[in-house]
N, C-alpha and C positions, 0 to 999 in steps of 0.2 A: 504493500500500500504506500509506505513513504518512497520509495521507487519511484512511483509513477502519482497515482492522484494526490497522494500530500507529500509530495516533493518539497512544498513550501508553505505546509503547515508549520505554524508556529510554536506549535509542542507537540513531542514524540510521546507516546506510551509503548511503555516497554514492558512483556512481561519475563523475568529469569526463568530460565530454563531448570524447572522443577519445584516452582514456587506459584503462587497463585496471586501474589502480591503486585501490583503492576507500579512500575517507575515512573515520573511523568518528568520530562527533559526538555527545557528550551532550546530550540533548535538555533543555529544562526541567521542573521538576517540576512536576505540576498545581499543587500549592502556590503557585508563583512565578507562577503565570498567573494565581491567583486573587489573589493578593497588588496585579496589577497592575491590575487589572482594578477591585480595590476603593479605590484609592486617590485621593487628590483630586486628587495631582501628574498625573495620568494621566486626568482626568477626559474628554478627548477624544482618549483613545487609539483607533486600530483595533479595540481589543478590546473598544467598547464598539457598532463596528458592528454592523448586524441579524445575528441569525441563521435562518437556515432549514433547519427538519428535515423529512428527507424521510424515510418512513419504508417498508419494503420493502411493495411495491404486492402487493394481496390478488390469491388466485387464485379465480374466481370459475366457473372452467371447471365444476369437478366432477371433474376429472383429477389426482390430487395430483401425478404425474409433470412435468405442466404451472407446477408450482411456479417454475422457474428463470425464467418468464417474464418474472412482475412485479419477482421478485427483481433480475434482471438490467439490468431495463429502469431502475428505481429505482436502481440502485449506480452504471451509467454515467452515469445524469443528475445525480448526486452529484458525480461529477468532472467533469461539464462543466461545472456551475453553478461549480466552486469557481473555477475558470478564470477567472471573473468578479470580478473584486478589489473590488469597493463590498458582497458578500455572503458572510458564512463559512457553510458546509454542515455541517449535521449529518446524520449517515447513520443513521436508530436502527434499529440491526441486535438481532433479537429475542433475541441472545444475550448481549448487550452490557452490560456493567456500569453499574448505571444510576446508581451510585455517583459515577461516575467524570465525569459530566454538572455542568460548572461554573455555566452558564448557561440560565435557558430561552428557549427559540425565539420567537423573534415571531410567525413566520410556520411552519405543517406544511404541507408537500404530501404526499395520500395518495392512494392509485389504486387500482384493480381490475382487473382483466385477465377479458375475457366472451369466448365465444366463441359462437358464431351459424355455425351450416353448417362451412365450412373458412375462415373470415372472423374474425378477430381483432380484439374492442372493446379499448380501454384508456379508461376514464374515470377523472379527475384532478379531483381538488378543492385549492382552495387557501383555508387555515381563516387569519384573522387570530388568533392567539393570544390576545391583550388583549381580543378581544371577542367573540369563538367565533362571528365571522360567515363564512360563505364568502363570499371574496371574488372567487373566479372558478373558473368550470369549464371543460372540454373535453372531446368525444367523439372519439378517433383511431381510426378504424377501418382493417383493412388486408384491400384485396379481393383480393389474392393468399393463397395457399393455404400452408400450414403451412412447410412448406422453406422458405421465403422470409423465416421470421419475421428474418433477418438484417437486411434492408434495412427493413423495418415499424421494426426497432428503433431503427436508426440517424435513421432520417424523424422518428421521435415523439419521441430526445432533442434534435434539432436543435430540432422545433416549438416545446416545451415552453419549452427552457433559454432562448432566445430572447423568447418572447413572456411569461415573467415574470420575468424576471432582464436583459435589454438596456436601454439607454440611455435608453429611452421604453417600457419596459415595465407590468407590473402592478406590482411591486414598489417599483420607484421613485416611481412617480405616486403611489401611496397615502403615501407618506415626503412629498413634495414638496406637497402637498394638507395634509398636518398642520405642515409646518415654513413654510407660505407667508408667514405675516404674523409670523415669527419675525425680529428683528436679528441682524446679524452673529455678536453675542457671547455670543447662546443658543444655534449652533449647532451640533452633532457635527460632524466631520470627512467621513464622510461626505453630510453634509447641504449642507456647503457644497459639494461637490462636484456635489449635484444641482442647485444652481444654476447651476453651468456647464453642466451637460447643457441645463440651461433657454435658456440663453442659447445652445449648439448648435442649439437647433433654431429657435426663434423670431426670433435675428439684431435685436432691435430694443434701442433707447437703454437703455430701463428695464431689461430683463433681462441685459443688458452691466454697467450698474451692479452692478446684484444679485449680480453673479456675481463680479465686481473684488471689491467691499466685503468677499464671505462668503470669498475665497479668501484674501484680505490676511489676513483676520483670523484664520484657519486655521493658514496660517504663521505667524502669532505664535506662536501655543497648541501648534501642532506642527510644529518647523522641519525636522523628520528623518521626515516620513512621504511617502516618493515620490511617492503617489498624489497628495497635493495639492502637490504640487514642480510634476509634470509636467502636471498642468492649469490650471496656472498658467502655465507655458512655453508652451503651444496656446493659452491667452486671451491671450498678448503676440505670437504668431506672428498671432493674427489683425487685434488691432490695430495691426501693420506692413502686412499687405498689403490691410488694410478701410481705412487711413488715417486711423485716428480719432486726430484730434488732442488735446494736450496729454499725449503721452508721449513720453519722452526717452528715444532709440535702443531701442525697443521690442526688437531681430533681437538687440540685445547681451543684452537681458536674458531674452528666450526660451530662447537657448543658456544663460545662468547657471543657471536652472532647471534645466533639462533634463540639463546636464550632471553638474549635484548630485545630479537624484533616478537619475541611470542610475550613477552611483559609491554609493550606498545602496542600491540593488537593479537591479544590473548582468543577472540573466537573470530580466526583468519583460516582457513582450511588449509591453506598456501601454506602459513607460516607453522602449525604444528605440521603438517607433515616434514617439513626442513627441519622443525628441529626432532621427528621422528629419526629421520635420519642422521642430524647428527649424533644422536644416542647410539643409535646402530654402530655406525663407525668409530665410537669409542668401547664397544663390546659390552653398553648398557642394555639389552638385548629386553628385559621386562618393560624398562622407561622407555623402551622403542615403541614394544609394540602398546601398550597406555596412550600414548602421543598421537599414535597411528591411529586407535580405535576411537582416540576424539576428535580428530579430522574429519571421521568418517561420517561421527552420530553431528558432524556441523551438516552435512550434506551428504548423505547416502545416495543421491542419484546425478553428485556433482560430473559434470559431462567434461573438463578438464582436470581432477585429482583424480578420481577412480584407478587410469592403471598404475601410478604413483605409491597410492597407496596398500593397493592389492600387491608390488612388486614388495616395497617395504616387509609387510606381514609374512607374506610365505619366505623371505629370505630371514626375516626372524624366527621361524621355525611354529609361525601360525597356518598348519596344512590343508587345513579345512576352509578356513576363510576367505587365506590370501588367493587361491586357483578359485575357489568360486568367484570374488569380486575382480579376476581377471578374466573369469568365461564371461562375465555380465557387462562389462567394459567392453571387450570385442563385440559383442551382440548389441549393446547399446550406443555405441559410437564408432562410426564406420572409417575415423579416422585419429585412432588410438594411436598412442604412442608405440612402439617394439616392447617395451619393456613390461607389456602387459602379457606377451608370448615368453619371456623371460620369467616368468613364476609359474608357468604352466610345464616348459620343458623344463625346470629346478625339477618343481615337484612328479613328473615324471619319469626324470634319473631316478629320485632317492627312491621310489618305488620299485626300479628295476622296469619300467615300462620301456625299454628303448626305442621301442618304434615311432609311440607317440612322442617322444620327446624330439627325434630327429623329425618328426614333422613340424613342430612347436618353432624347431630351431629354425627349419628353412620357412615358416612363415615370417619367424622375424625379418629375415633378410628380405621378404616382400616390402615389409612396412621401413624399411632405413634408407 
């Protein structure tokens, strides 16, 4: 609800998780957002990362009744996207004060909703803002018949929020593509952080550097923004268990991280799974998997932690959970990470299954 309709409600109600007591919170005033937003002390604040406005998907049937369609389908991918911490969501709902809009978007995603027989199209366009190109489209059709439109809805935001808002998605690539030949000390906050995604997936010397250098220098500029705490804690868990020399007790200062950005934003999914992992790589293997299973109960059907987290627990020697919340990952998101075939062929070896495990393995090599 503060997502989208009270965005700029003037007081939040909160209720804790296991209490029946509700919080009541003054929120800031737009003033104060835009105050910070314009400032130079703040000039690589979070509130200078992209934003993306999604705006409610056209109905294209012919059926006005058929309206809640797009509608629908747009507002949940609104809060999946937001789920995604490198990207703020804007939802421009056609009743919406347009007043009240501090920033323009980078990036619009806008859609249509067609209908063909008892066969549901949804076609999605993604506009770069700065240059009024599309930058990518998609056709999601669903061959089940109108009742069903439930599962059609849930398939298309899984598809969507994934393949342009994840790790190595459209999103990032086009950020990472403009910031490539940028130094350390030209970079946004999020920007340095897509150099660690770079360095996640390419594993080699140079984009190791690229990714130290732009993190270092991040936390200079912003010592209190979790997001670069805790992937900064994941680039020194790796260089404890990659063995990349000339760093001094790498495990001590993953946890120093990790434990600073999860006391700054303690119900972060992002940020206890990093410092799940840094447990793990200090051979705290109980406070791994603790960390891990609070991640989870933040978001059990999170569509960017899930293989994250499923890898974590089956490599802590959780057999049963970790391969189930990696079968459920693959089936739920058609563009998982590898490492969620990585707790399938573990727990495959340690069973003596080798068949399935060499097929586990050569699936990962599909998804790298």
């Amino acid at each position: 609800y503060y997502l989208l309709d009270g965005k700029f409600d003037p007081i939040v109600i909160d209720i804790p998780k296991g209490t029946y007591v509700p919080n009541f919170i003054r929120q800031k005033s737009v003033q104060q957002d835009e105050a910070i937003v314009g400032s130079d002390e703040h000039s690589k604040s979070p509130k200078r990362w992209p934003i993306l406005q999604i705006t409610p998907f056209k109905n294209g049937t012919g059926d006005a009744e058929k309206d809640y369609i797009g509608t629908g389908i747009s507002a949940e991918l609104a809060i999946a996207i937001s789920q995604f911490d490198n990207f703020r969501v804007c939802y421009a709902r056609e009743d919406a004060n347009q007043n009240q809009v501090n920033e323009s978007p980078r990036f619009i995603l806008e859609g249509e909703v067609c209908q063909e027989g008892e066969a549901i199209k949804l076609l999605v366009y993604l506009i770069d803002a700065q240059t009024h190109i599309r930058v990518w489209s998609d056709i999601c059709v669903s061959v089940d018949r109108l009742p069903d439109l439930y599962a059609f809805k849930d398939r298309v935001v899984h598809i969507i929020a994934s393949k342009i808002c994840g790790e190595f998605g459209v999103l990032p690539n086009i950020i990472r593509k403009e910031t490539k030949h940028l130094p350390p000390r030209e970079l946004a906050t999020h920007e340095a952080i897509l150099r660690y995604w770079e360095y996640d997936q390419l594993l080699s010397p140079d984009s190791f550097q690229r990714a130290f250098e732009a993190l270092t220098h991040a936390i200079e500029c912003e010592p209190d923004c979790s997001q670069t705490l805790v992937s900064f804690a994941i680039l020194y868990c790796s260089i404890c268990n990659l063995d990349i020399e000339g760093f001094e007790d790498p495990s001590a200062k993953a946890s120093f991280y990790a434990e600073k950005a999860a006391l700054l934003n303690p119900n972060n999914q992002r940020v206890l799974a990093g410092l799940a992992y840094a447990r793990m790589t200090a051979g705290e293997l109980s406070s791994a998997i603790n960390e891990a299973r609070q991640a989870l109960e933040l978001n059990p059907e999170s569509l960017f932690m899930l293989d994250g987290i499923a890898w974590l627990l089956t490599l802590c020697g959780e057999w049963e959970l970790g391969p189930e919340l990696a079968q459920k990952v693959i089936k739920l998101n058609p563009y998982h990470r590898e490492i969620a075939h990585d707790a399938l062929w573990v727990n495959y070896l340690r069973k003596g299954e080798y068949d399935l495990a060499y097929v586990e393995a050569c699936s990962r090599k599909r998804y790298s």
